[in-house]
N, C-alpha and C positions, 0 to 999 in steps of 0.2 A: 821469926817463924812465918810471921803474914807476910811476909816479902820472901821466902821463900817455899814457901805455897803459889806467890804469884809468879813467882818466875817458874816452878814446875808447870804451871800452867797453860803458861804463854809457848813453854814448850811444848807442850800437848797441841795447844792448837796450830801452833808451827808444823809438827808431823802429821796431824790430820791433814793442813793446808798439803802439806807436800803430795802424803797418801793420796790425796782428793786428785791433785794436780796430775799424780803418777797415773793415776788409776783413768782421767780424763782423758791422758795422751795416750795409753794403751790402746783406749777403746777408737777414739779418732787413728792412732793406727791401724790397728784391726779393721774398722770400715773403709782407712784409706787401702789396706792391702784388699778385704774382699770388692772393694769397687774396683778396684786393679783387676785382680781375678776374674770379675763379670766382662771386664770389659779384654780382657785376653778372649775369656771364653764367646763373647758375642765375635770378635777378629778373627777367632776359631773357627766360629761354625761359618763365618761371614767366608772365608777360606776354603772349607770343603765346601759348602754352596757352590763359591765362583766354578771350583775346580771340579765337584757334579757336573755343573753344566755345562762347564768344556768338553769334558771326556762324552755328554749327551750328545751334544754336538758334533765331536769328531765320528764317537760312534752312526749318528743318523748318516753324516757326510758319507762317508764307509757305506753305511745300508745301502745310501743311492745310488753310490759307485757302482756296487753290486750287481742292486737289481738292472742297473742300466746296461754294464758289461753283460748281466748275465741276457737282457734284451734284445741285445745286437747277437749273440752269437745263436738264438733261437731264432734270430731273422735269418740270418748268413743256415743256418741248419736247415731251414725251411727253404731256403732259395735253393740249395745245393740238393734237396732230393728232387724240386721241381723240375730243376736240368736234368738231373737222372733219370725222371720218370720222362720229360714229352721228350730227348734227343733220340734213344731209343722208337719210341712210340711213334716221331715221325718219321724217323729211316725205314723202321717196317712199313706207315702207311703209305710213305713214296715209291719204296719197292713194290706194295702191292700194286698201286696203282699203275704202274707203268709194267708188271707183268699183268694186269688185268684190261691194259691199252693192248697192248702184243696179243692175249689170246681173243680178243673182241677183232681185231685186225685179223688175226688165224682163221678165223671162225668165217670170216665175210670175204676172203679171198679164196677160200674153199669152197663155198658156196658158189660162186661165181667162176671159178674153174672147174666146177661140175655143171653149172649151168650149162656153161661152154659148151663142153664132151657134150653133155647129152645131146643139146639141139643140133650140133655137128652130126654126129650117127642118126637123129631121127631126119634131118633133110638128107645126107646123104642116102638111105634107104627110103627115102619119097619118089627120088629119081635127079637126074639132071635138069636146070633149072628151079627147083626148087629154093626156096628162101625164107627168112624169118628177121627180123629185127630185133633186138633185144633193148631193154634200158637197163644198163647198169649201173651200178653207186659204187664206185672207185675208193676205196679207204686211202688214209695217208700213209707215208713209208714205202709205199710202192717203188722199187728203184728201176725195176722193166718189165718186161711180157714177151717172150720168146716160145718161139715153135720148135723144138730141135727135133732133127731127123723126120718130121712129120707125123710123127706119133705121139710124140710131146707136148705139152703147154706149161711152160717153166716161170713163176712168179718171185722173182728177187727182193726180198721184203728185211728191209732195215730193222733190227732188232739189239737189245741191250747187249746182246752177246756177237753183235756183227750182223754178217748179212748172210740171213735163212732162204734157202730154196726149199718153194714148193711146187712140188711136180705133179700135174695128171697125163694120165697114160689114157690113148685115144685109140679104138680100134679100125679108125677108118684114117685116111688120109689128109692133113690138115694142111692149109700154105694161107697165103695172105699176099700183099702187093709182093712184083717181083720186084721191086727198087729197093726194099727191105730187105733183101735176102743177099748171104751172101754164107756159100757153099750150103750148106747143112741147116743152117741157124737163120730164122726168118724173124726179125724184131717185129712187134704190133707196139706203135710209139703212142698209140691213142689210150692203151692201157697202163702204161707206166706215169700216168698224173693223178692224181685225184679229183672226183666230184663225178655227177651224172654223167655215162656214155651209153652211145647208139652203137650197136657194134650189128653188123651186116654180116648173117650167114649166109653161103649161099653153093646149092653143090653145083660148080663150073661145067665138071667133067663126071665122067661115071667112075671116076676113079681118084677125085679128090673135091673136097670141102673148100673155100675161102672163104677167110673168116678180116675183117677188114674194122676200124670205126670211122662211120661216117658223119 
């Protein structure tokens, strides 16, 4: 009986040894599996990390694209109305300018062919002999200065649209050198230049004006 008490015994602590033993490796599994797990799970997040900050990064990349494309084509937008706005702006302010040359030219050729006329008529009804000198300021564009028919004083002036004639009509008789003249049409070549001229009236005859620059 005492020898087999002792051998139930030994048994007993045989199966606790094993139980123990069982129960040891269970739990060394279990911490071997949950350290496995922490360490998938830290690979995990260590993963979407990298992979956050890639996609941060392409995204920013992208941003800068953007804003940079979007940069250049508000430059190119800005330059393109710039041209829009001064190509206009200076074609008007050239045109004006050069029709504001032409009636500044109009204006002083008129003046000066009325000059003409008048001191023409007022020497010619002073008498024969009579005379006056004049200074006048010749514009540019002037292309000649002609007497026709003697009743005329005809100023050919260069203009955008070609070449303008301006006419005064003289109620007395006008002429200028005979070396000038040929039939009808008497040239004054003193007036076809520009700058300061001396132009000589003077009535020859009672019956016509010469009008000359000296």
């Amino acid at each position: 009986m005492a020898e087999s008490h002792q051998v139930k015994g030994e048994c007993l602590r045989e199966r606790r040894a094993v139980r123990c033993e069982s129960s040891t490796c269970t739990r060394v599994r279990d911490e071997c599996e949950c350290a496995h797990s922490r360490t998938q799970v830290v690979l995990a997040n260590n993963s979407l990390s990298r992979s956050a900050t890639s996609r941060s990064a392409r995204c920013l990349q992208k941003f800068a694209s953007s804003r940079s494309s979007q940069s250049s084509l508000e430059y190119l937008l800005v330059v393109a109305i710039t041209f829009v706005i001064i190509l206009p702006a200076t074609y008007l302010f050239y045109s004006y300018s050069k029709e504001s040359s032409y009636e500044i030219t109009d204006a002083q050729i008129t003046k000066i062919g009325r000059t003409i006329v008048d001191s023409a008529e007022s020497i010619f009804y002073s008498g024969q002999g009579s005379k006056t000198v004049l200074e006048l300021n010749i514009p540019d564009n002037v292309d000649s200065a002609q007497i026709v028919d003697g009743r005329e004083i005809v100023f050919n002036v260069t203009t955008n649209f070609g070449i303008s004639e301006i006419v005064f009509f003289s109620s007395v008789n006008l002429t200028t050198t005979s070396s000038n003249c040929n039939a009808n049409i008497c040239n004054i070549p003193g007036l076809a230049s520009s700058g300061l001229k001396k132009v000589k009236i003077e009535a020859i005859s009672k019956d016509s004006v010469k009008i000359e620059v000296i």
